[in-house]
N, C-alpha and C positions, 0 to 999 in steps of 0.2 A: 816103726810104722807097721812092719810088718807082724812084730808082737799084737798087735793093735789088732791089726785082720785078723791074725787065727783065733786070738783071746775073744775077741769079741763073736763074729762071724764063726767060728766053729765051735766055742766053749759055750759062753754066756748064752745065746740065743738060741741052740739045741737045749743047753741046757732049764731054760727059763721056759721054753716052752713045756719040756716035759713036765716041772713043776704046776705050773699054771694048767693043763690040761688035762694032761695024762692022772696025776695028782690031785687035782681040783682046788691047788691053793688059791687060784684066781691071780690080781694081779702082783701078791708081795710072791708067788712063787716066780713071777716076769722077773721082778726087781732083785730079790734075792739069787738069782742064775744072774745077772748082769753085775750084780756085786762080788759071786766068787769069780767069775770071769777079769774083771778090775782090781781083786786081790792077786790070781793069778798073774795078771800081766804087769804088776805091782812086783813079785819077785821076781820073774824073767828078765827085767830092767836093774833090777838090783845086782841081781845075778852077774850081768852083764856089765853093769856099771863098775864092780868089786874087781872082774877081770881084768878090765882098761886101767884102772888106778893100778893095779898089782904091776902088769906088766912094764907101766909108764914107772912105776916107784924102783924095778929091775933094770928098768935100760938108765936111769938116772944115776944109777950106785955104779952100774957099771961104767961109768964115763967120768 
């Protein structure tokens, strides 16, 4: 969830607005900054997920 806050809330939507405005893409530069925002937090999850399995796969061998 909290991947979620900052991916969204500090990535995608700074990021989407500078496209959209600052840039003039209008609304795909909105959508596109919310979309690398959702890739971003697409690997942070991953990331995250690969550490949990690894460590669980560690304490299992050792048992």
């Amino acid at each position: 969830m909290l991947s979620h806050l900052v991916g969204y809330w500090m990535v995608g939507l700074p990021l989407g607005y500078f496209l959209c405005y600052r840039l003039r893409w209008g609304a795909i530069g909105l959508w596109a900054g919310l979309c690398v925002a959702l890739i971003l937090i697409g690997l942070v999850l991953l990331g995250a997920w690969h550490r949990k399995v690894r460590a669980h796969a560690r304490a299992a061998a050792g048992t």
